[in-house]
N, C-alpha and C positions, 0 to 999 in steps of 0.2 A: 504494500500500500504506500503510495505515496500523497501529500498534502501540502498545499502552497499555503505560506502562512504571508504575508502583508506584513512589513514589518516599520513602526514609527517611532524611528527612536527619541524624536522631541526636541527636548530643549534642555539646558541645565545639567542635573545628573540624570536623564531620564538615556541617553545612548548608553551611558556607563550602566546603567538597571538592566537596558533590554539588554547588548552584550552578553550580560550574565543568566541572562532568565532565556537567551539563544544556546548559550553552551549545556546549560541543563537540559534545554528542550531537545536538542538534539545529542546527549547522550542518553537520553531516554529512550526516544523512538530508535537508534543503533541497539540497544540491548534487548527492545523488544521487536526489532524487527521489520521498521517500516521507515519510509524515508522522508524526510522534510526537505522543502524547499524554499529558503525566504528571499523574500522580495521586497529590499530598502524601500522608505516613500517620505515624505518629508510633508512636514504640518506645523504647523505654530511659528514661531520664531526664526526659525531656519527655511522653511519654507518661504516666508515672509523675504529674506534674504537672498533666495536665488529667483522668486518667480515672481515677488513681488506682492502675491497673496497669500491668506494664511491655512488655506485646504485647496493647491489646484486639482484640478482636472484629473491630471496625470495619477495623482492621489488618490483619487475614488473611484474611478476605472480598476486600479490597483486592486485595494479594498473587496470591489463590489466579485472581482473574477476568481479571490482569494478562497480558499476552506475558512479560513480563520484571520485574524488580526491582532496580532500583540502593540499595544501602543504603551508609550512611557509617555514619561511628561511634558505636556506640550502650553508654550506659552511664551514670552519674550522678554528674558534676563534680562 
């Protein structure tokens, strides 16, 4: 089995959180036997900084085609 996860890592400590809650996530599924696949997207702060706004497009496209989405902290240090 494999699963796309969406992944936002935010703003502030929120890249350092998911990071951490991606290597769990994925020594999980390796010992039980299925595959993950994440897919970076950017939202709040950081988004705000490359696109301009603070959820593009690109983003929820992302999101919407995903199994699941881990988001961290999102907002503007």
């Amino acid at each position: 089995m494999k699963a796309t996860i969406a992944v936002i890592g935010g703003d502030g400590i929120g890249p350092e959180i998911v990071g951490a809650a991606q290597k769990v996530m994925a020594a999980v599924a390796a010992k039980q036997g299925f595959d993950l696949e994440f897919k970076p997207c950017l939202a709040g702060g950081a988004a705000l900084d490359v696109f301009g706004v603070p959820l593009p497009q690109e983003t929820i496209d992302t999101c919407r085609a995903a199994d699941a989405v881990l988001l961290g902290a999102v907002g503007d240090p």
